[in-house]
C-alpha positions in Angstrom: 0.0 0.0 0.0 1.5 3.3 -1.4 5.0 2.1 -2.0 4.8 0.1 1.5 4.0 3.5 3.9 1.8 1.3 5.7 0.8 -2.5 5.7 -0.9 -5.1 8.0 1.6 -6.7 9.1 2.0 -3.6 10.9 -0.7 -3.7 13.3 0.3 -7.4 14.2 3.5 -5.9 15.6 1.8 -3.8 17.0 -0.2 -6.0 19.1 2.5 -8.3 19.4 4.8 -5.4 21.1 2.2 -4.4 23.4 1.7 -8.2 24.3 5.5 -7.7 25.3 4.9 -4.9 27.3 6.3 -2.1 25.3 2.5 0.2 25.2 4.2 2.8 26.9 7.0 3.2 25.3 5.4 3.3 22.1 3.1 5.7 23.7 5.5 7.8 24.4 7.6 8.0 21.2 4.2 9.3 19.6 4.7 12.9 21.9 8.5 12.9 20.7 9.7 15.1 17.9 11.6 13.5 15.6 15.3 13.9 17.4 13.7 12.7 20.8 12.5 9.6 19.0 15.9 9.0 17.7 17.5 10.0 21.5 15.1 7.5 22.9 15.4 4.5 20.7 19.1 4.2 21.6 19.4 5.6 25.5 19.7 2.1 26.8 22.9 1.2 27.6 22.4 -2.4 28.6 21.4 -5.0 25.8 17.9 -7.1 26.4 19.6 -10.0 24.3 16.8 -9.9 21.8 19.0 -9.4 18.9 21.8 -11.5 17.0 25.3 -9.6 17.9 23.8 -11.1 21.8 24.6 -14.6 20.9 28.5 -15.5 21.6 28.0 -18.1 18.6 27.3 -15.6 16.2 30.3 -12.8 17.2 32.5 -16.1 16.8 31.3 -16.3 13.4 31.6 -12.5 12.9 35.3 -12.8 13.3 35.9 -15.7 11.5 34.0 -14.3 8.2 36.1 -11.0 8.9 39.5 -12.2 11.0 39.5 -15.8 10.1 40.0 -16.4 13.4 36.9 -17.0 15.8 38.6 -15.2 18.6 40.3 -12.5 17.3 38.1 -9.5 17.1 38.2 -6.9 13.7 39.0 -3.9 15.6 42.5 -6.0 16.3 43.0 -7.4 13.3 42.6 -3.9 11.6 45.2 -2.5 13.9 47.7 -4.8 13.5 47.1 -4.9 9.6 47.4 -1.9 8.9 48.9 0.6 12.3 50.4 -1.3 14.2 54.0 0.2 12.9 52.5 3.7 13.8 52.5 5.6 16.7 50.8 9.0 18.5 47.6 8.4 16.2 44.8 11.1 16.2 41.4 9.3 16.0 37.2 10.1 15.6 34.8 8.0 16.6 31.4 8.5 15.0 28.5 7.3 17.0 30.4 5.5 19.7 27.6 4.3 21.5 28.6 2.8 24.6 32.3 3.1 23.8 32.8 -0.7 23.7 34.5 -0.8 20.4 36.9 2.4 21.3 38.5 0.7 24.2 39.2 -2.3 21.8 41.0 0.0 19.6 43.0 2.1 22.4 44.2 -1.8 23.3 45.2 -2.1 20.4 46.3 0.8 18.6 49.2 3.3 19.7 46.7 6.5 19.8 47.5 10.1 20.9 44.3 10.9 21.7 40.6 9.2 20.2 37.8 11.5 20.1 34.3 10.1 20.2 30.8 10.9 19.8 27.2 10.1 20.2 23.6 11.6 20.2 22.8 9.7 23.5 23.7 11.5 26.9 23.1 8.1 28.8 25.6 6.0 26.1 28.3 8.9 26.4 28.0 9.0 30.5 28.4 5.3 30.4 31.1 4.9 28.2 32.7 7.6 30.2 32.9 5.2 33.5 34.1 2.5 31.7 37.0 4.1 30.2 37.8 5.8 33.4 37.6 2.7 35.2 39.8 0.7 32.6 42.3 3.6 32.4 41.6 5.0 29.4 40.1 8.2 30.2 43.2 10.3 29.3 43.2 8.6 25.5 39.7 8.8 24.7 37.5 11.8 24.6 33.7 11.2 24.8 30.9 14.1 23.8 27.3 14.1 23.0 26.9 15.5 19.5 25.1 14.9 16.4 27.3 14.2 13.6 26.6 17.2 11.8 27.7 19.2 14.9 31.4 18.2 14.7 33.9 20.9 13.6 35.1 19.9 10.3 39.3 20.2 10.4 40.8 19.7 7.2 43.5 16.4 7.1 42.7 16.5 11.0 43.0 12.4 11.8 45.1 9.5 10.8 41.7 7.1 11.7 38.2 7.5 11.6 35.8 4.8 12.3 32.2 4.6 12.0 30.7 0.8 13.6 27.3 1.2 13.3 26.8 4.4 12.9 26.7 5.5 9.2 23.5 3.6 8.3 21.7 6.1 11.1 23.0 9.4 8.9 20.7 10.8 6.6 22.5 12.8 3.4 25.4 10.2 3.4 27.5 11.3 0.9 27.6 14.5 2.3 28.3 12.7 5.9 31.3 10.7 3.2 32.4 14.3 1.9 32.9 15.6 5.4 34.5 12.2 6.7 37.4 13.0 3.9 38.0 16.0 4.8 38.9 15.4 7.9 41.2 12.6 7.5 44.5 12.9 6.3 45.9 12.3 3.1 47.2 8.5 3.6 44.5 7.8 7.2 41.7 5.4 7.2 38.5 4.9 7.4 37.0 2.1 8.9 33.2 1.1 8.4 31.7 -1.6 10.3 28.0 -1.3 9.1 24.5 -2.3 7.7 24.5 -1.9 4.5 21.5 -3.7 3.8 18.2 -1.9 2.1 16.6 1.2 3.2 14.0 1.4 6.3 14.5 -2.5 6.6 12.7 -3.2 3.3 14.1 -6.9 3.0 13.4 -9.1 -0.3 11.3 -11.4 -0.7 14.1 -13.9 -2.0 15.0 -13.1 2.1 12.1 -13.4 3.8 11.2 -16.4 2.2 15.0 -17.9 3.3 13.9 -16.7 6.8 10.5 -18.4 7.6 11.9 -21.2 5.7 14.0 -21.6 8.3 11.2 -20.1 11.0 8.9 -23.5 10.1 11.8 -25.9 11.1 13.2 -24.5 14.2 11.4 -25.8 16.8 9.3 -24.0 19.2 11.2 -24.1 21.9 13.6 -21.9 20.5 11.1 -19.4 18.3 9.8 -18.1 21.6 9.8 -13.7 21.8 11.7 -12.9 25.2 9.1 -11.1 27.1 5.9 -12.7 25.4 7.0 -15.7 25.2 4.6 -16.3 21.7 6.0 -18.5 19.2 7.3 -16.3 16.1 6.0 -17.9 13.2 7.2 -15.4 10.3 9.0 -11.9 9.7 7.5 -9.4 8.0 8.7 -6.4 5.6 7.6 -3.3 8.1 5.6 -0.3 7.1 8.1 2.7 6.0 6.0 4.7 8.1 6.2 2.6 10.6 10.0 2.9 10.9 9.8 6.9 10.7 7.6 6.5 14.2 9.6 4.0 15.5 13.2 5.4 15.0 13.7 7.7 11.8 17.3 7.4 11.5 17.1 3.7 11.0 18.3 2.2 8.1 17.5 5.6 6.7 19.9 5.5 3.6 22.3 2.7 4.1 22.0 0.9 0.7 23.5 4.1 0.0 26.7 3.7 2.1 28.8 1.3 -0.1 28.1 3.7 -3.2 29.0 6.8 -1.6 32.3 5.5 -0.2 33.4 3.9 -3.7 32.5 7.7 -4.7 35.2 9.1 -2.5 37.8 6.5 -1.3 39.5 3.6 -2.5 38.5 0.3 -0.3 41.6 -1.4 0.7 39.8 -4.3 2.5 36.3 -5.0 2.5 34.9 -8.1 4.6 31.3 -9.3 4.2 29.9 -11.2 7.2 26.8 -11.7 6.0 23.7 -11.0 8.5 21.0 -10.8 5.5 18.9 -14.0 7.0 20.4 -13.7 10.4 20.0 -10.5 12.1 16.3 -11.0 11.0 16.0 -14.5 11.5 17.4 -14.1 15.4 15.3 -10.6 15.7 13.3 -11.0 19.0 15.0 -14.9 19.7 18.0 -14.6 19.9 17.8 -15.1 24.4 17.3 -18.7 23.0 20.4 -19.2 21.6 22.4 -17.4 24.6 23.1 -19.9 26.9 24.5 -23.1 24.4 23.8 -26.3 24.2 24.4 -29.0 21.8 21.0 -28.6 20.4 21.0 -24.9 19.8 24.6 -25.3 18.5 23.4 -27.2 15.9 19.9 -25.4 15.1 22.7 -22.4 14.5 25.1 -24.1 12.5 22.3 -25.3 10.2 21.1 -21.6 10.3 25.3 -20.4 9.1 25.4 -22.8 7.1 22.1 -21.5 5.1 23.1 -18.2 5.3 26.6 -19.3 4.0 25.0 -21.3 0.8 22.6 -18.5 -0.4 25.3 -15.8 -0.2 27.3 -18.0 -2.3 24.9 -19.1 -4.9 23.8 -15.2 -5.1 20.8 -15.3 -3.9 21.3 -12.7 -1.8 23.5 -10.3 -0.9 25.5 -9.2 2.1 23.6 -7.0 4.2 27.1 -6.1 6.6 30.5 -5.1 6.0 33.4 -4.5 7.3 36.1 -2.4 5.9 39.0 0.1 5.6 39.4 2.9 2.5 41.7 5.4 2.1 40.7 8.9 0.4 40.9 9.5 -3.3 43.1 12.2 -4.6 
């Protein structure tokens, strides 16, 4: 209906979210301008392990696909690839959130000084504690901002990073154009990101993959962490849906890739997949938390489906991870 603004899969969400106890939240999003919706989607700072990147299984699998090691994160395998001869870096942090991924780079990168930022007051005072409490607080430099709000300083940093951030910027190749100014002439950029179509709009090709998968898992694992209902299929949501819900999701990031092969060269781009996954394990994934051999398997059949249809082409990578340096 009218490009997908609105559908009726919509309202079963609906009901289904109330069911988990989220009527006033969604309540209260409808009084929010559009920032405050966006400020109070992402003030938590403590996951409800609802989503994939909670299961241990699947970050193993996230650095294999990008590492090819299972226990060697990106953020040090990007280090050591590529700075670890170099020393008193200056480094930006767009959307930092709770400042996890900054302290794995200050482990593991010699940095002057790493300046990060974030829309969410509650995410920058907690990742403020945590790198005062690990020692870090004299390297990293946390504020609340907006992206646009950051003084652009021409050939200013030797790294920028943006994990998770980018697909949350509207106008991205202006957000590229601004990211290349600021870096210097041989820095890097490093994008750890969905990259997967706009507002959530998944294919059919992928929802089909994903309630395939839905009918044979059994119930026991399918069950929603607060209702505890079975989920029996995943839907394409309503685009007006996702503009009440959060507006800067997913808001252009089929447009990322593009606008960064507009402006740098990619040095190393690693897909890790996610396109049946983060969808499939989307309100589950407390099920597949604690291991056991069952659930191992139920999620190795899952990789392994994931793996196949990537590699016939029958769909596409919806995350990457990668490191670009500027064109000339």
């Amino acid at each position: 209906m009218f490009n997908n603004l609105v559908n009726k899969y919509d309202f079963v969400r609906l009901v289904e979210k109330i069911r988990q106890g989220y009527l006033y939240k969604i309540l209260s999003k409808l009084t929010l301008v559009k920032l405050g919706r966006v400020k109070e989607s992402w003030k938590h700072t403590v996951t409800n392990q609802s989503n994939w990147w909670d299961v241990p299984e699947v970050i193993s699998r996230w650095n294999l696909l990008i590492t090819g090691n299972p226990n060697l994160s990106p953020q040090e395998y990007f280090s050591k690839k590529y700075f670890s001869q170099k020393k008193n870096l200056n480094g930006l942090s767009i959307g930092c959130s709770t400042g996890q991924n900054e302290l794995k780079w200050v482990k593991s990168t010699h940095f002057n000084r790493l300046i990060a930022h974030d829309l969410s007051n509650e995410r920058i005072a907690y990742a403020k504690n945590q790198a005062d409490r690990e020692g870090y607080s004299h390297i990293i430099q946390f504020f609340v901002s907006d992206f646009f709000d950051i003084k652009v300083r021409e050939n200013e940093y030797d790294i920028i990073t943006a994990e998770g951030s980018l697909h949350h910027l509207k106008n991205i190749d202006e957000v590229v154009r601004r990211i290349k100014r600021m870096l210097k002439k041989d820095g890097y950029l490093i994008v750890n990101d969905f990259v997967g179509p706009c507002r959530f709009q998944w294919t059919d090709r992928q929802l089909e993959i994903v309630n395939g998968l839905l009918t044979i898992i059994p119930n026991r694992y399918r069950k929603r962490i607060y209702s505890g209902s079975i989920k029996k299929r995943h839907y394409k949501p309503g685009r007006l849906t996702m503009i009440v819900n959060d507006p800067s999701e997913a808001v252009e990031s089929s447009n990322i890739l593009p606008s960064i092969r507009k402006h740098f060269n990619i040095v190393e781009l690693k897909e890790y997949g996610g396109t049946i996954l983060h969808i499939l394990l989307n309100e589950i994934a407390h099920n597949f938390i604690s291991t056991n051999e069952e659930s191992k398997q139920i999620l190795k059949l899952c990789f392994e489906v994931e793996d196949l249809m990537l590699k016939m082409k029958e769909i596409q990578s919806d995350y990457v991870f990668l490191a670009a340096q500027k064109k000339s």
